[in-house]
PAZAPA-4460 file (N, C-alpha, C; in steps of 0.05 Angstrom, whole numbers, plus 32768, in hexadecimal, padded with zeros to 4 digits):
% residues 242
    n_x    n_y    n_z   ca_x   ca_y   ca_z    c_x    c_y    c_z   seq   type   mol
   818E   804E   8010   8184   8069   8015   8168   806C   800A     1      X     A
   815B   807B   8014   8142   807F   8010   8137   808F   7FFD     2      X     A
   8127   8086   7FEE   8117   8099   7FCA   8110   80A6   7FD8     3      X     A
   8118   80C9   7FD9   80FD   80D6   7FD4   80FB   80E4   7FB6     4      X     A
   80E6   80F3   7FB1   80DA   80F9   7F92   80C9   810B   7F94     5      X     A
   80C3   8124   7F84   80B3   8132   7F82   80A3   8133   7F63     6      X     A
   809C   8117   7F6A   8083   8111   7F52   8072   811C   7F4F     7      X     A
   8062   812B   7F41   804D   812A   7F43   8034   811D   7F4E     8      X     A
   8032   8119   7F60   8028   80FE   7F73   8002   80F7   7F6B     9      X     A
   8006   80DD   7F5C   7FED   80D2   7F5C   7FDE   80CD   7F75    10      X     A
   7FF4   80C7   7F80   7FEE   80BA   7FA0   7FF8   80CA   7FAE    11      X     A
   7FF8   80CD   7FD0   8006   80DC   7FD9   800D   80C8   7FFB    12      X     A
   8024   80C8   8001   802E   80BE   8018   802B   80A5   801A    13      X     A
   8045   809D   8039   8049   807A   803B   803C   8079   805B    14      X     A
   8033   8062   805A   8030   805A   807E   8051   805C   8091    15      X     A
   805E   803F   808A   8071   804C   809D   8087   803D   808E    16      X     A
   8093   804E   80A3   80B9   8043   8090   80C8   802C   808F    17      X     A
   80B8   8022   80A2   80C3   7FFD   80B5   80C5   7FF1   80A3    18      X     A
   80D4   7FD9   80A9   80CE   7FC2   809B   80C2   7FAA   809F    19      X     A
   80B0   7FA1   80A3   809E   7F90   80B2   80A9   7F7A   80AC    20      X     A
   80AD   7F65   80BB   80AF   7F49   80B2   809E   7F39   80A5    21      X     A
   80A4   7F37   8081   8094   7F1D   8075   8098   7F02   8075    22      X     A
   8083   7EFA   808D   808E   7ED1   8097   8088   7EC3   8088    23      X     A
   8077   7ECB   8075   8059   7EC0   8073   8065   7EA5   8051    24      X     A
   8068   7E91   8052   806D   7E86   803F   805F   7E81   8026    25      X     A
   806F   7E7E   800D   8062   7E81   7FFE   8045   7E73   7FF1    26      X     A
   8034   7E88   7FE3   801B   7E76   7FD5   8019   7E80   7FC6    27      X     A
   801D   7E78   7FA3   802A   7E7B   7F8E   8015   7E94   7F7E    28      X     A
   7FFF   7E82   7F8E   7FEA   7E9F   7F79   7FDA   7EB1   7F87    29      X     A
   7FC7   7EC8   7F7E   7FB7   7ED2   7F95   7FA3   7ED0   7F96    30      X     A
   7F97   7ED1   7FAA   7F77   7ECB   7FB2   7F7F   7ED0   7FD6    31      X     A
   7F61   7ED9   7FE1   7F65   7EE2   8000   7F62   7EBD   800C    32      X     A
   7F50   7EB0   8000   7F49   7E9B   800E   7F59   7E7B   8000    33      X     A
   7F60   7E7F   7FD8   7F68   7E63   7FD7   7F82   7E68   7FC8    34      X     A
   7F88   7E55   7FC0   7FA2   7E53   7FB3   7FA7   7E42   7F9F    35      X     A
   7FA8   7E51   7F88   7FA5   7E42   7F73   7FC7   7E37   7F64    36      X     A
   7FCC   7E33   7F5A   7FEB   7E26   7F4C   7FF5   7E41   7F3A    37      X     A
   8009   7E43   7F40   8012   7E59   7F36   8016   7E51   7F0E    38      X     A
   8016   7E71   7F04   8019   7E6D   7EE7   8032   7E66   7EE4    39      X     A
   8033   7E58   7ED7   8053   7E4A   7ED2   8064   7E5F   7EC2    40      X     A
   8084   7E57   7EC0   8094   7E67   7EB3   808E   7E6F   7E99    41      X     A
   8093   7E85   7E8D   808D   7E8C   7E6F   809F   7E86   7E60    42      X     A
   809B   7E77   7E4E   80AA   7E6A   7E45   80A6   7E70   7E26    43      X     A
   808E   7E77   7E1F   8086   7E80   7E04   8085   7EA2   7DFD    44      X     A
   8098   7EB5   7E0E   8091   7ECF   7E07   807E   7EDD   7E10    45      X     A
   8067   7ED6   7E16   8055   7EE8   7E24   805C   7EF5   7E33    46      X     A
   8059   7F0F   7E33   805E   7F29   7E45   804B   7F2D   7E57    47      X     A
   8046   7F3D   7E72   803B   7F47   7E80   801E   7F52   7E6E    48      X     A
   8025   7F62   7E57   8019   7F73   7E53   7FFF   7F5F   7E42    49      X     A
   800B   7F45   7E40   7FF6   7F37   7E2B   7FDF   7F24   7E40    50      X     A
   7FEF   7F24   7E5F   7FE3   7F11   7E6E   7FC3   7F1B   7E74    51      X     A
   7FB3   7F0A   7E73   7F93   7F13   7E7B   7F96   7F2D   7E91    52      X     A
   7F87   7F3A   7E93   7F85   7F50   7EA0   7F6E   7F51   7EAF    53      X     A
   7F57   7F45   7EB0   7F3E   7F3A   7EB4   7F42   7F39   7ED6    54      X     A
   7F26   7F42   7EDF   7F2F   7F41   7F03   7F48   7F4C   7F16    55      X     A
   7F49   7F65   7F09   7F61   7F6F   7F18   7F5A   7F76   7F39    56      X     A
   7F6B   7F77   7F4B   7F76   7F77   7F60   7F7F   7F8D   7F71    57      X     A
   7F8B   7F94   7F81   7F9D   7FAE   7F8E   7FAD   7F8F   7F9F    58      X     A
   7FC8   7F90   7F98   7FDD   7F78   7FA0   7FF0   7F87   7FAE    59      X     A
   7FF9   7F7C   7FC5   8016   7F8D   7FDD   802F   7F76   7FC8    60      X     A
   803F   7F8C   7FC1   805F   7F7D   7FC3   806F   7F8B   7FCF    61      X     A
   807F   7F75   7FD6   8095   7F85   7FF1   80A1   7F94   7FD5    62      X     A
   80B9   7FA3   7FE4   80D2   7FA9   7FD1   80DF   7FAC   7FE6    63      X     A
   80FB   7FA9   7FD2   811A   7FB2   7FDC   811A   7FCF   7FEC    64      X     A
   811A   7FCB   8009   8123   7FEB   8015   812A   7FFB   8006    65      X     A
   8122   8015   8002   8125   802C   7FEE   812C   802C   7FD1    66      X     A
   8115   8016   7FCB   8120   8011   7FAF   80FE   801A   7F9C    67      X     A
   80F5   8021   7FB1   80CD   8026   7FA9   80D0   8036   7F8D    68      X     A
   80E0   8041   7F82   80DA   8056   7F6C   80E7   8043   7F55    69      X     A
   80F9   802C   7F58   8105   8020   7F47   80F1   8013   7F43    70      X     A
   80DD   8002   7F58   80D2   7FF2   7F50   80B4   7FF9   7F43    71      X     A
   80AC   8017   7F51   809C   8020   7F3E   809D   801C   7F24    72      X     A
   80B2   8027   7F13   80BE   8031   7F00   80B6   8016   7EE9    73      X     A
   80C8   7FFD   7EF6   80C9   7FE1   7EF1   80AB   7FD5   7EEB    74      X     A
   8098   7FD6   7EF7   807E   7FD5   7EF5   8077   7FE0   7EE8    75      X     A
   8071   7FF6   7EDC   8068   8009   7ED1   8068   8006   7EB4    76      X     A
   808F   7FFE   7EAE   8090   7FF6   7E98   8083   7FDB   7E88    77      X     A
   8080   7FD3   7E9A   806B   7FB4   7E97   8056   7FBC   7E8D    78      X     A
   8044   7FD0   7E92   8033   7FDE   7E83   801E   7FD4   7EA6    79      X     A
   8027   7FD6   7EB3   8018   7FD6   7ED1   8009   7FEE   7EE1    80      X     A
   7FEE   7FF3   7EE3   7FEB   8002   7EFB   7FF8   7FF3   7F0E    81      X     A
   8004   8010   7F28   8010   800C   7F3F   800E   8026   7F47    82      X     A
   800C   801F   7F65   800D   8041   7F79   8018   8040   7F85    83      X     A
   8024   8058   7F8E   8041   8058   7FA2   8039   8076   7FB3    84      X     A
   802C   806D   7FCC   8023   8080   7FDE   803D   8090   7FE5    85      X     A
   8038   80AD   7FE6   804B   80C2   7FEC   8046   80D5   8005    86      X     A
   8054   80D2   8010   805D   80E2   802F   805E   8109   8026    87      X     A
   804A   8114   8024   8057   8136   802D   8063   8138   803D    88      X     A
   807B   8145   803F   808B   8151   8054   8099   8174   8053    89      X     A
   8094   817C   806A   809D   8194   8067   80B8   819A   806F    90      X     A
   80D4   81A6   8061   80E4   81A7   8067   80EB   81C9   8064    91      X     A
   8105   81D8   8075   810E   81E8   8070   8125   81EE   805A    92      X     A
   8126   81F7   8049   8140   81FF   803B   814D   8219   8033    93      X     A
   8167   8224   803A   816E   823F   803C   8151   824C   8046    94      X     A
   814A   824A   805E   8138   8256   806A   8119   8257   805D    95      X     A
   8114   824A   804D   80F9   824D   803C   80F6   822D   8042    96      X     A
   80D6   822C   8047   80C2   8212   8049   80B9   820E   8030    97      X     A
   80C2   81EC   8027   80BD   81E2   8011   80AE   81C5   8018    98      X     A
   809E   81B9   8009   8088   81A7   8007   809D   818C   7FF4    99      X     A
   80AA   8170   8005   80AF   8164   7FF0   809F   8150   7FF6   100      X     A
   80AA   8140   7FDE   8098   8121   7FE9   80A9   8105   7FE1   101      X     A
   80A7   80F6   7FFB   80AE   80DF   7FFE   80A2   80CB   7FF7   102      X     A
   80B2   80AB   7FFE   8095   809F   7FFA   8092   808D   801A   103      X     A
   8074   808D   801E   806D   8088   802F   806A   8073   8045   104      X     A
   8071   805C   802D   806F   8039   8038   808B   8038   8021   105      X     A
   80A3   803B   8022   80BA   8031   8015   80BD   800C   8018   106      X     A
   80B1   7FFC   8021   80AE   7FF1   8019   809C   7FDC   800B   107      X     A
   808F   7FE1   7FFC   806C   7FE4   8000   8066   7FEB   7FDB   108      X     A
   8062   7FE4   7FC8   8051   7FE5   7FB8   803D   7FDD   7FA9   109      X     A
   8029   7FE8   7FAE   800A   7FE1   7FA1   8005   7FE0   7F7D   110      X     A
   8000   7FC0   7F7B   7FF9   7FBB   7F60   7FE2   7FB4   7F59   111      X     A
   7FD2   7FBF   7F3C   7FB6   7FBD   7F3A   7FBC   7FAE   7F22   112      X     A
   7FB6   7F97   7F26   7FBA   7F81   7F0E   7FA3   7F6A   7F18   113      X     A
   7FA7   7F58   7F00   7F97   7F38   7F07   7FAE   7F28   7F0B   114      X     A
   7FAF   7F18   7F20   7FBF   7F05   7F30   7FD7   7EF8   7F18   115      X     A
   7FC3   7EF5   7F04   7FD6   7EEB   7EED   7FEC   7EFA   7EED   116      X     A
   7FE7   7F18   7EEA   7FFB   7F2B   7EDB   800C   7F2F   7EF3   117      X     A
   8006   7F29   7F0B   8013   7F33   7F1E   8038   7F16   7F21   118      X     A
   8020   7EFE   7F1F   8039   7EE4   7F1C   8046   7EEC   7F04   119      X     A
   8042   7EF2   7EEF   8051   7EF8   7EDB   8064   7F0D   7EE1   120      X     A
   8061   7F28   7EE7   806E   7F32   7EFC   8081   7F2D   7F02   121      X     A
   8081   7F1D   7F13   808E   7F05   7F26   8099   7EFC   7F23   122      X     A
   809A   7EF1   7F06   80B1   7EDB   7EFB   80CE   7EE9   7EEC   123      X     A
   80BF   7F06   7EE7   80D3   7F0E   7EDB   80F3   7F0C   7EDE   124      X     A
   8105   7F08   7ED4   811F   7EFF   7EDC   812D   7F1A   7EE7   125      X     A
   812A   7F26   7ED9   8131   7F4D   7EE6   8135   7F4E   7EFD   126      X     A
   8119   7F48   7F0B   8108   7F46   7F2B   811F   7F3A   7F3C   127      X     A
   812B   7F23   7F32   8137   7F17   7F47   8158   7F1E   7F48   128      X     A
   8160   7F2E   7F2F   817E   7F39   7F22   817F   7F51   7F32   129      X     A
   816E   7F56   7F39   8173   7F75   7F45   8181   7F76   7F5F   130      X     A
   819D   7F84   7F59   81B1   7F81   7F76   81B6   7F64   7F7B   131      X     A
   81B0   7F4C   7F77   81B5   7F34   7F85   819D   7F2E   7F97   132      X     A
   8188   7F4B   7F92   816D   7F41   7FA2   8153   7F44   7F94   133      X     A
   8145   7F38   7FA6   8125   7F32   7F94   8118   7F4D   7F9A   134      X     A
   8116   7F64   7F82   810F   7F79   7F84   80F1   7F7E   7F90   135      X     A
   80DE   7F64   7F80   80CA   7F70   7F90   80BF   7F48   7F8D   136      X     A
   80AA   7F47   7FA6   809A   7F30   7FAF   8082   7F34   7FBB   137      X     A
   806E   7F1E   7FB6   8059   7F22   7FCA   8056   7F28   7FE4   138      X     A
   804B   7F35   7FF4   8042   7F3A   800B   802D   7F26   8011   139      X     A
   802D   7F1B   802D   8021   7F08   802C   8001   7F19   8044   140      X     A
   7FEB   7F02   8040   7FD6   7F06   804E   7FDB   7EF0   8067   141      X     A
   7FE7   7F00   8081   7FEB   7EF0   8096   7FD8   7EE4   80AB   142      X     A
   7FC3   7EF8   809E   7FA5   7EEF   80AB   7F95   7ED0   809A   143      X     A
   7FA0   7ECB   8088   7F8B   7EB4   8080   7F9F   7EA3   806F   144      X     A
   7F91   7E86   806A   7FA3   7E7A   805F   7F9F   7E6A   804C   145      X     A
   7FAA   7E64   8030   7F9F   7E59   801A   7F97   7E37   801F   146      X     A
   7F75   7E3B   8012   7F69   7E22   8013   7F79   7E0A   8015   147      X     A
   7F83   7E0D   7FFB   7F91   7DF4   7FF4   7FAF   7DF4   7FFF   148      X     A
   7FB8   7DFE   8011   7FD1   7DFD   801C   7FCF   7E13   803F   149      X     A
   7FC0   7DFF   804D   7FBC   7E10   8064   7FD1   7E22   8073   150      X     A
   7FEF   7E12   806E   8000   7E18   8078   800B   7E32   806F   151      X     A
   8007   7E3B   805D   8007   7E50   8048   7FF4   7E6B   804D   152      X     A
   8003   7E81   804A   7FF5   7E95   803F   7FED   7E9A   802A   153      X     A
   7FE0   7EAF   8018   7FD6   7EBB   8000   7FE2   7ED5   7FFA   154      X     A
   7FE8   7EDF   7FEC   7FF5   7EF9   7FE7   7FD7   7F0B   7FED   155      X     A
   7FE2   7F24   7FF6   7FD0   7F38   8004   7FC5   7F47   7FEB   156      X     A
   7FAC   7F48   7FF5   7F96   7F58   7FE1   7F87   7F6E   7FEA   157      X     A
   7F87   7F84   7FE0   7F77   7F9B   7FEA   7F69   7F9D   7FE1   158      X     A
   7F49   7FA3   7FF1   7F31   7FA3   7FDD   7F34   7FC7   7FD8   159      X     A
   7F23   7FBA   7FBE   7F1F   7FDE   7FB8   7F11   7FF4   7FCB   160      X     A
   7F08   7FEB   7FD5   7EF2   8007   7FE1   7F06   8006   7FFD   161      X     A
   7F17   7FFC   8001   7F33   8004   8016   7F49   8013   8006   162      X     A
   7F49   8007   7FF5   7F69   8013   7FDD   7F61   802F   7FDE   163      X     A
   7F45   8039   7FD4   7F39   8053   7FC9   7F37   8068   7FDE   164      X     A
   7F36   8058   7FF7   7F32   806D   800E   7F4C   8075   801B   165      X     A
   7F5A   805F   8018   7F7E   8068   8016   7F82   807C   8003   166      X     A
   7F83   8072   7FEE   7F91   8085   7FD2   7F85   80A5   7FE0   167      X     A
   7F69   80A2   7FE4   7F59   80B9   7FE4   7F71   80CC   7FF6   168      X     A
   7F6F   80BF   8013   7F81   80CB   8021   7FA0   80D6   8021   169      X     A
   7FA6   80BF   8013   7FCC   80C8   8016   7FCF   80D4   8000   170      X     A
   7FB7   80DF   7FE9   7FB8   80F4   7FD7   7FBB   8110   7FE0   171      X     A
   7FB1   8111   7FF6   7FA9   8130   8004   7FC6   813A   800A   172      X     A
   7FC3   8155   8002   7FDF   8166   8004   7FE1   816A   801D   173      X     A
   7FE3   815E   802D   7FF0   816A   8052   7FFC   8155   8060   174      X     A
   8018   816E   8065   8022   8156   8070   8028   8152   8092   175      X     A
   800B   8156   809C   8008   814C   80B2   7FF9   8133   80BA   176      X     A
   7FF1   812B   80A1   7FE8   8111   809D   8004   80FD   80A0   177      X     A
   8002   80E8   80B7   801B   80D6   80BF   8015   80BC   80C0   178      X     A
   8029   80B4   80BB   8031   808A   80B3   8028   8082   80D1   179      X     A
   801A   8072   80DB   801C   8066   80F4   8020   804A   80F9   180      X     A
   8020   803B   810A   801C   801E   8106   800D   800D   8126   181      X     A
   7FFD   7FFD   8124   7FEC   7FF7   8134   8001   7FF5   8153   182      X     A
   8019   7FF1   814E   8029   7FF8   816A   802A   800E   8176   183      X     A
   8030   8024   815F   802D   8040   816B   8019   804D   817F   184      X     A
   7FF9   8039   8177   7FEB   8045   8185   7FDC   803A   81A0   185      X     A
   7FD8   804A   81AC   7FD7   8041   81CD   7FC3   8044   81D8   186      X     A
   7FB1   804D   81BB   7F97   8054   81C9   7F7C   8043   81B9   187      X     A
   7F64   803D   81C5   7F58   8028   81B8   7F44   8032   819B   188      X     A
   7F48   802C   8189   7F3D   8036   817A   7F24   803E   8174   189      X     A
   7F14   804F   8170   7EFD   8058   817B   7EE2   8051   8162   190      X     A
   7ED1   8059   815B   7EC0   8060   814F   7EBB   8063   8132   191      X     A
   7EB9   804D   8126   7EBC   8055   8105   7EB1   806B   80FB   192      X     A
   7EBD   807F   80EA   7EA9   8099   80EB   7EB4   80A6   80C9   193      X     A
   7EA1   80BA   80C1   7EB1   80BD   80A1   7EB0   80E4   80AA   194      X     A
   7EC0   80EB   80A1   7ECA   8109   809E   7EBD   8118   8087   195      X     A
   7EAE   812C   8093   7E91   8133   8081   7E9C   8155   8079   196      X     A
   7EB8   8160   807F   7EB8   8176   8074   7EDA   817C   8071   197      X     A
   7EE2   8196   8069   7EF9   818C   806D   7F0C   8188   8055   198      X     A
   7F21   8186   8055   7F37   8175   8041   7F3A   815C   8042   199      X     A
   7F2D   814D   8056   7F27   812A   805A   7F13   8125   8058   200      X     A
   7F06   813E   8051   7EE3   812F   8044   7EDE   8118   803B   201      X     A
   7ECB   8109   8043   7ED0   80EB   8035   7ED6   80D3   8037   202      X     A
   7EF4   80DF   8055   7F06   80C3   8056   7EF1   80B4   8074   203      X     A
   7EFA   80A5   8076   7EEB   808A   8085   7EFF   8083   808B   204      X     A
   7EFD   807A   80AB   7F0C   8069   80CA   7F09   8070   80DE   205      X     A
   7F20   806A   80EC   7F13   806A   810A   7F1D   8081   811B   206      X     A
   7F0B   8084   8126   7F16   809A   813F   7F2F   809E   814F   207      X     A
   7F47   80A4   8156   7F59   80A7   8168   7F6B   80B7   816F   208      X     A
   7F6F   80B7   8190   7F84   80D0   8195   7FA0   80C4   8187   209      X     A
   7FAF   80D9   8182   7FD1   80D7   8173   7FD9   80F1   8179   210      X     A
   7FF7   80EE   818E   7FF9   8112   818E   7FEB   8120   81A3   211      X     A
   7FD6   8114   81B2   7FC1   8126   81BA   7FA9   8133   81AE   212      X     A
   7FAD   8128   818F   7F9B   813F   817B   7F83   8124   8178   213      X     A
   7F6C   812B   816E   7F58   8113   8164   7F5B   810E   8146   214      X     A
   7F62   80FC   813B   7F6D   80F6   8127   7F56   80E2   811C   215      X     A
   7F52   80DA   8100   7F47   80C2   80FA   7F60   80AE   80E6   216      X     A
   7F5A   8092   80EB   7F71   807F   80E2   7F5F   806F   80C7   217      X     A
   7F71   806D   80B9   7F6D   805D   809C   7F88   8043   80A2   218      X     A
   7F75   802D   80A4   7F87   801C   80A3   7F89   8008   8087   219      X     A
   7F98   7FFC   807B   7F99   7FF4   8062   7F9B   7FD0   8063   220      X     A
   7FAC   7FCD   8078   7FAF   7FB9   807B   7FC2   7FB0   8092   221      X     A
   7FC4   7F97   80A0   7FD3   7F8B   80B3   7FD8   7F9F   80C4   222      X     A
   7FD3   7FAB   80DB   7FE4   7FC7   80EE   7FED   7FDF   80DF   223      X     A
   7FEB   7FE0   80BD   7FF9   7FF4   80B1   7FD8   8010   80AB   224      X     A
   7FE5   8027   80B2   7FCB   803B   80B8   7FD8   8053   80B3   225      X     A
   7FC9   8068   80A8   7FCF   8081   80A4   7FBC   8090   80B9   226      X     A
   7FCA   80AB   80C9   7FB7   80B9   80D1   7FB6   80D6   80C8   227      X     A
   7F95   80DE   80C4   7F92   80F6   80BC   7F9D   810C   80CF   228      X     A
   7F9E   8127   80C2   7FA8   8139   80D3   7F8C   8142   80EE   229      X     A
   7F90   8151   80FC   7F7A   8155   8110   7F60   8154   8102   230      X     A
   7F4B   814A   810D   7F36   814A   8107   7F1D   814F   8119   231      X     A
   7F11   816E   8119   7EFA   816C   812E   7EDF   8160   812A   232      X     A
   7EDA   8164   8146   7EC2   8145   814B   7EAA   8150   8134   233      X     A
   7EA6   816E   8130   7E8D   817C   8123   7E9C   8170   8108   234      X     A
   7EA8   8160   80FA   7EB4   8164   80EA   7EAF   8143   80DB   235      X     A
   7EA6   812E   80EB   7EA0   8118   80E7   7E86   810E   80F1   236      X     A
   7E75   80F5   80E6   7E65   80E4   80EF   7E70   80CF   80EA   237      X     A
   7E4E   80BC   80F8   7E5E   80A1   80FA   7E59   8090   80DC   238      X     A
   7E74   8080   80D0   7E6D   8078   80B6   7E5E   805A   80AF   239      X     A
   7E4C   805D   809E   7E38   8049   8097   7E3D   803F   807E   240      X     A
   7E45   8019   8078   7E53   8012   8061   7E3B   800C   8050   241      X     A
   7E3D   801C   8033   7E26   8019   802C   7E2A   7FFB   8016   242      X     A
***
């Protein structure tokens, strides 16, 4: 069954509810282009919290279907940043409109660590006790493949100035902002452009119809995209990466 939570939301909303297929075999450490040998088992005590921290990251791990708030939780105690994008939704109850929140990519959480901390992570014995399943694992980068093991993927990396323009967005309180995914849409994506007024002031992507309405799309990664609620044309230019 599915977490929802009315956190106080750092973040706000998920892309989509699916579960995408991860093919992508393993490559022990992260990097977009090589692959270095994974940190070996801990064997001397070192905790998460002692591992270098140096060069941190934004890292995809899958999780267990509707298990996103456990595995928040689990992370967290590691002494880990992590964000767990939240879905606004409007529901009725005994006749009064209430504001909850879900989460948005249930299976899907974002870790800001150095690769180290993230394998360490990883090894934990917890991770793999949980239910009889591996609570949480890398997401792999299906677009590229580690130097030293072509055959291989790399675990997926979000650069920052993508992570920031997400967070920015799935922070915003409306919940007509929706999960999409590059199948959903049927229409060609248009015009890179940034939203210059507004409650999406700021955000950056691309132009497209959804609905019939003109919408702009934030995509994060692989076909996975959020779209803003309507957006008029007097309302955007075209965006320039500085």
């Amino acid at each position: 069954m599915e977490e929802t939570t009315n956190l106080s939301p750092k973040a706000d909303a998920s892309l989509y509810n699916g579960q995408p297929t991860d093919t992508g075999s393993s490559c022990p450490s992260a990097g977009l282009t090589s692959c270095t040998p994974s940190i070996q088992e801990n064997k001397g005590g070192v905790s998460v919290e002692n591992v270098p921290s140096g060069n941190k990251q934004w890292f995809v791990l899958r999780v267990i279907y509707g298990r996103i708030i456990k595995a928040q939780t689990f992370v967290e105690a590691k002494g880990l940043e992590c964000y767990v994008p939240l879905r606004y939704k409007e529901v009725r109850k005994q006749g009064k409109k209430r504001i909850i929140t879900e989460p948005l990519l249930p299976s899907f959480l974002f870790v800001h660590a150095s690769a180290e901390q993230v394998d360490y992570l990883l090894q934990d014995k917890n991770i793999k006790a949980f239910e009889n399943r591996t609570l949480l694992r890398y997401y792999y980068d299906h677009t590229s493949h580690c130097e030293n093991a072509p055959t291989k993927n790399p675990p997926l990396i979000i650069a920052d100035t993508a992570m920031d323009n997400f967070i920015r967005l799935t922070s915003i309180h409306n919940p007509h902002i929706i999960p999409v995914t590059s199948d959903n849409i049927k229409y060609k994506l248009g015009d890179e452009v940034v939203i210059t007024e507004g409650e999406f002031k700021d955000i950056h992507g691309r132009v497209t119809r959804i609905a019939g309405q003109q919408r702009v799309l934030v995509e994060l990664f692989d076909g996975y995209l959020v779209a803003t609620a309507y957006v008029p044309k007097n309302a955007m230019k075209p965006y320039v990466e500085h």
